[in-house]
C-alpha positions as a printed Julia matrix, in Angstrom:
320×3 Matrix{Float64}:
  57.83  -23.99   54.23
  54.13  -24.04   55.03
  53.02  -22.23   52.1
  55.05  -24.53   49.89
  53.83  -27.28   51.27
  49.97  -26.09   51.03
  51.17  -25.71   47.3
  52.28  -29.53   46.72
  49.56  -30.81   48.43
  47.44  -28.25   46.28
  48.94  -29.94   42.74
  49.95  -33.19   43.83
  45.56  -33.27   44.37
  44.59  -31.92   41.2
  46.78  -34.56   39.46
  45.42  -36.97   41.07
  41.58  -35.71   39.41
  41.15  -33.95   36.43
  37.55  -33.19   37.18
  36.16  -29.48   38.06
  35.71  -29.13   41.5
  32.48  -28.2    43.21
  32.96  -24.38   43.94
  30.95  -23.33   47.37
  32.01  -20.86   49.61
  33.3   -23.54   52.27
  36.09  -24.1    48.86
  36.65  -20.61   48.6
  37.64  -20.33   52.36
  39.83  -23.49   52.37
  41.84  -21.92   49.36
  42.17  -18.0    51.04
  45.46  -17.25   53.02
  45.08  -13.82   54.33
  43.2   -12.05   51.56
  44.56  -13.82   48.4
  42.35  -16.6    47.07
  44.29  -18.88   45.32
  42.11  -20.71   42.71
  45.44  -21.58   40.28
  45.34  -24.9    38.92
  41.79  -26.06   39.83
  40.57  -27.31   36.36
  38.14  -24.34   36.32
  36.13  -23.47   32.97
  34.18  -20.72   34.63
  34.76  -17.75   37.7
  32.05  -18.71   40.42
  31.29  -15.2    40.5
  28.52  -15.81   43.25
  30.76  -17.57   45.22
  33.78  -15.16   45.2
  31.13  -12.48   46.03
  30.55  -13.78   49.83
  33.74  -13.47   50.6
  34.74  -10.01   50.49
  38.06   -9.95   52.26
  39.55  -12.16   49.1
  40.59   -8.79   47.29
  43.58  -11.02   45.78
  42.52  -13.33   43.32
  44.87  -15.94   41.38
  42.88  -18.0    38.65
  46.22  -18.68   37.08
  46.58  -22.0    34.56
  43.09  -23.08   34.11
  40.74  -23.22   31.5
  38.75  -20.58   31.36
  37.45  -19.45   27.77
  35.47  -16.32   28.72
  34.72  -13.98   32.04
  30.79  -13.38   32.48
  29.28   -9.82   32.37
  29.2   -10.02   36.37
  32.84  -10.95   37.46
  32.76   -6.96   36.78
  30.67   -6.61   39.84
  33.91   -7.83   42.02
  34.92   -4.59   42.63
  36.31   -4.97   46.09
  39.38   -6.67   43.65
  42.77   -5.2    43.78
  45.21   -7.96   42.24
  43.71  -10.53   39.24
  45.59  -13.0    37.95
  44.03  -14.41   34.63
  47.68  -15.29   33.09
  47.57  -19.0    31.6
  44.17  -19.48   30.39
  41.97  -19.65   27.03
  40.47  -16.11   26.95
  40.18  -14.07   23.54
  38.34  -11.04   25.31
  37.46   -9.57   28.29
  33.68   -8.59   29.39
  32.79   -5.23   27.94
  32.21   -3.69   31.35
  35.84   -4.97   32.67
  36.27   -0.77   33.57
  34.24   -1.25   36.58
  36.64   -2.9    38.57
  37.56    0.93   39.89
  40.39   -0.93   42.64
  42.28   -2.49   40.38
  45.88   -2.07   40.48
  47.46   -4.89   39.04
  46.27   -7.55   36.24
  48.12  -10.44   35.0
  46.97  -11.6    31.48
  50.19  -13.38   30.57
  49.76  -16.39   28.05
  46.17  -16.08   26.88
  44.18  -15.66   23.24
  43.06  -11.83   23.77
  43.44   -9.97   20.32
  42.26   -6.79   21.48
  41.01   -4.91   24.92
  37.65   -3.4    25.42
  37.03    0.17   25.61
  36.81    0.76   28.97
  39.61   -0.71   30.02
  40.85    2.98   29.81
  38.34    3.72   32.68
  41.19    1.18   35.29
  42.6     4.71   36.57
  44.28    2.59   39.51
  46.02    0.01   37.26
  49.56    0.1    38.58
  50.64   -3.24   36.92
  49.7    -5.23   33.84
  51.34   -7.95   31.85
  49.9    -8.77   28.07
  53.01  -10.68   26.87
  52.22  -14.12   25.4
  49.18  -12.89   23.34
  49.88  -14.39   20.08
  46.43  -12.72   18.31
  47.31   -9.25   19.87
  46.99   -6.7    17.81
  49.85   -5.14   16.33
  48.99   -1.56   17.34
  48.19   -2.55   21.01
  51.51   -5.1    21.37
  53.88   -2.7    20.37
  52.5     0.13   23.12
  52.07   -2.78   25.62
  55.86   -3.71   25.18
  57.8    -7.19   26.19
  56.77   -6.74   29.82
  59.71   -8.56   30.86
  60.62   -6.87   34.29
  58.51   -4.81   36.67
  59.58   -1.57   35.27
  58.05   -2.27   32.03
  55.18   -4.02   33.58
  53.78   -0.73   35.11
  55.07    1.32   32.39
  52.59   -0.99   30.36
  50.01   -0.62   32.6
  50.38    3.4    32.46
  50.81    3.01   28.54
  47.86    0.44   27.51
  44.95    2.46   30.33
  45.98    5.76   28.22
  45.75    4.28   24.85
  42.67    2.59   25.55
  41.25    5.73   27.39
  42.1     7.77   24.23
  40.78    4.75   21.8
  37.64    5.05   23.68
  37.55    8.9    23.34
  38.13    8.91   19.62
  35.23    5.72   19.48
  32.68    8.05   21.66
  33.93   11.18   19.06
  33.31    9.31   16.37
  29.79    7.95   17.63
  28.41   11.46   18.54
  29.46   12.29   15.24
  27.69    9.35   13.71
  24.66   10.07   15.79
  24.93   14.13   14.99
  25.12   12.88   11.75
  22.13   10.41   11.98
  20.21   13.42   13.5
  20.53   15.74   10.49
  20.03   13.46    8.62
  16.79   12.6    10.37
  16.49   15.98   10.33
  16.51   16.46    6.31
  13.91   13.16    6.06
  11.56   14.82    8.51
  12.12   18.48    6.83
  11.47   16.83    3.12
   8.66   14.89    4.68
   7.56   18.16    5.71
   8.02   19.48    2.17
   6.3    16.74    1.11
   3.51   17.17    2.98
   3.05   20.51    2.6
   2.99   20.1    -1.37
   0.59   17.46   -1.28
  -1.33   20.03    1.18
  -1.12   22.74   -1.31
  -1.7    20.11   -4.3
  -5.08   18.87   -2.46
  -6.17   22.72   -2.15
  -5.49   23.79   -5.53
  -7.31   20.84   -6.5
 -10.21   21.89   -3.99
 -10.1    25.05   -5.72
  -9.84   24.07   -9.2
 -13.17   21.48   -8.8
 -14.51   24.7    -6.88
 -14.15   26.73   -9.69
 -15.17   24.5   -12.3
 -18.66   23.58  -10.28
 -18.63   27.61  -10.38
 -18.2    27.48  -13.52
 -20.51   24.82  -14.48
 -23.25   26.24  -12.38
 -22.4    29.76  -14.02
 -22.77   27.88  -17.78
 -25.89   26.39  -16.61
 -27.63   29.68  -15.41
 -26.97   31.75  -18.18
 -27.87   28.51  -20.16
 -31.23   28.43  -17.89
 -31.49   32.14  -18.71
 -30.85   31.76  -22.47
 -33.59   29.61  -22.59
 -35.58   31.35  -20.8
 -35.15   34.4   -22.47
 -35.73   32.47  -25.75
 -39.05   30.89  -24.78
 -40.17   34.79  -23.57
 -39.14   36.27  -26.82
 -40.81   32.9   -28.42
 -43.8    33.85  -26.52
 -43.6    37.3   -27.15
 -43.06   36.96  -30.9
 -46.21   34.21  -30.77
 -48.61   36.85  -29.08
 -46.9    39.52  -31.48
 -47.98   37.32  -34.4
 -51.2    36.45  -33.23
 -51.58   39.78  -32.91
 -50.52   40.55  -36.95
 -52.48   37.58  -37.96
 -55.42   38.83  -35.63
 -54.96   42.89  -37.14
 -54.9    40.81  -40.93
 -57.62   38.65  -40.16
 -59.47   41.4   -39.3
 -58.48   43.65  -42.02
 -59.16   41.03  -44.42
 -62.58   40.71  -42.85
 -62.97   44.06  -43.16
 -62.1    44.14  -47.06
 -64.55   40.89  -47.94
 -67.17   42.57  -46.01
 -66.53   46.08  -48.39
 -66.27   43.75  -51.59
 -69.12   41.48  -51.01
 -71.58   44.8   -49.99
 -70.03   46.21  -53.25
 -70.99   43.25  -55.49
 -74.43   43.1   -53.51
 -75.0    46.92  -54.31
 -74.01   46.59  -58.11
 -76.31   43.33  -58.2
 -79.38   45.37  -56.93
 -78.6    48.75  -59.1
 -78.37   46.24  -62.09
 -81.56   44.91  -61.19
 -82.65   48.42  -60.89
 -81.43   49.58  -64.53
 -82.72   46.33  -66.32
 -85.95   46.49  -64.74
 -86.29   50.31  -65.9
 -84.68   49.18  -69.16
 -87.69   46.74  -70.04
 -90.15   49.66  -69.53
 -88.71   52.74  -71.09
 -86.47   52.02  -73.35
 -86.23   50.11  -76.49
 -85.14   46.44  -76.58
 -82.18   47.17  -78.26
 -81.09   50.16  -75.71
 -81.95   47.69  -73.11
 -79.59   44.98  -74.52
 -76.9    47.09  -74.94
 -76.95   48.37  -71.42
 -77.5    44.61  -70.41
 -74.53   43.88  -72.12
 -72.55   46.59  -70.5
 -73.81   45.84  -67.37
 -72.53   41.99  -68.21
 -69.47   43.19  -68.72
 -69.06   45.71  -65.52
 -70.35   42.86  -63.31
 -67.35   40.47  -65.27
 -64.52   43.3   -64.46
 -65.83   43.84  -60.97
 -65.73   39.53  -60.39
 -62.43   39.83  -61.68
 -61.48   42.35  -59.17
 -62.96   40.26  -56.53
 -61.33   37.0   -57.99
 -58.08   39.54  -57.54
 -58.76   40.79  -53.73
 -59.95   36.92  -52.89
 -56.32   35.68  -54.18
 -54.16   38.81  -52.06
 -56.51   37.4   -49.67
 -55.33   33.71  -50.01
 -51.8    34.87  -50.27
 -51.75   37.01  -47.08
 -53.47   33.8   -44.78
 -50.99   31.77  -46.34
């Protein structure tokens, strides 16, 4: 009688103000009875996680027919919990982390907007009870293994059902990561191997590059000596065929020399025997004897000009 009493009083107050109470620890107190907090009905749109955290012996926690749109990432620190109701609110998850709460055994998420569980729910190996009837946006896969939880039978068979699905859900997910990462790997793999490649060809590119500029300044340098040499040799054999030819001309020059010197003692010699003959001519001879031998004499000086006109020409010819 007490307890139903407490739970008029309870509803005929929150009728009486629609507004969301001031959660302290002082309300959390006034609303436990043994260790079930009672929080049902209190026009709540969020968990006062802090608050529910100072009071440890609350391990029974009824937040039953409010209006709560999401759980924060730390109502997962609660794990001292053992019974949660959640049934009659707005929620269309649960926190990602909800498989920390290790001591959970029962869960009551009758009537809300969930369409799917997270992952580690699979992780709730104490989960004795669980009702997920009245989930419109279920999924189809995940409301036909949860079943019509309409007794308590087929509560904790869903319970036993829904932790194994989700811990095998959560198996294939992890599977298919590591595969997706091992995959991501090689594949990181094969970029770093080709950029490897890569390198190495540009590596071997740059050298045979190195090598081919090597060769050609080898080259080059090889042209340009036996150019240098060419030359060289050129202006020797240039020098050598000057001196040779100086040397000819020199020989000739002297030669030549030689040959006027042998003509013009020659004409000087006839000159003086002619001399010689005419003056002997004019004193023992007759006049006409001594014409005739002047005349002959005329003419053997003419043919010996005429040789020397001859030699002065090769002469000529050979300077030229």
């Amino acid at each position: 009688l007490y307890l139903l009493l407490r739970q008029r009083i309870k509803h005929q107050y929150i009728e009486m103000t629609s507004d969301e109470p001031k959660v302290t620890k002082q309300f959390i107190l006034e609303h436990l009875e043994d260790n079930e907090i009672d929080l049902s009905l209190c026009n709540l749109t969020k968990v006062p996680v802090k608050e529910l955290a100072l009071v440890q012996r609350g391990t029974r926690l009824d937040l039953s027919q409010n209006h709560l749109v999401s759980l924060p990432d730390s109502f997962c620190t609660l794990k001292h919990l053992v019974e949660v109701d959640l049934s009659k609110n707005h929620l269309p998850q649960l926190p990602a982390n909800f498989g920390q709460l290790q001591s959970l055994q029962k869960l009551d998420l009758y009537s809300n907007d969930l369409m799917t569980l997270p992952l580690s729910f699979g992780s709730l190996k104490r989960l004795k009870w669980l009702d997920l009837k009245n989930n419109s946006q279920m999924e189809a896969e995940l409301a036909d293994i949860a079943g019509l939880c309409l007794n308590e039978q087929e509560c904790k068979e869903c319970a036993k059902k829904v932790v194994a699905f989700m811990h095998k859900r959560a198996g294939d997910v992890e599977r298919k990561r590591q595969r997706e990462l091992t995959r991501q790997r090689e594949l990181q793999q094969e970029r770093e191997a080709e950029e490897q490649r890569e390198r190495e060809a540009a590596k071997r590119a740059k050298a045979e590059l190195r090598k081919r500029r090597r060769e050609e300044k080898e080259r080059e340098a090889t042209e340009q000596r036996r150019a240098t040499e060419e030359e060289e040799l050129a202006d020797t054999q240039e020098q050598r065929g000057m001196k040779d030819s100086e040397a000819i001309s020199s020989s000739k020059r002297n030669r030549v020399a030689g040959c006027c010197c042998t003509l013009l003692f020659l004409l000087v010699l006839v000159k003086v025997l002619l001399l010689l003959a005419l003056f002997n001519c004019h004193h023992f001879y007759r006049s006409d004897e001594c014409q005739r031998f002047q005349q002959m004499a005329h003419d053997k000086v003419d043919t010996l000009l005429a040789t020397l006109g001859h030699g002065l020409d090769s002469i000529k010819q050979t300077f030229k």
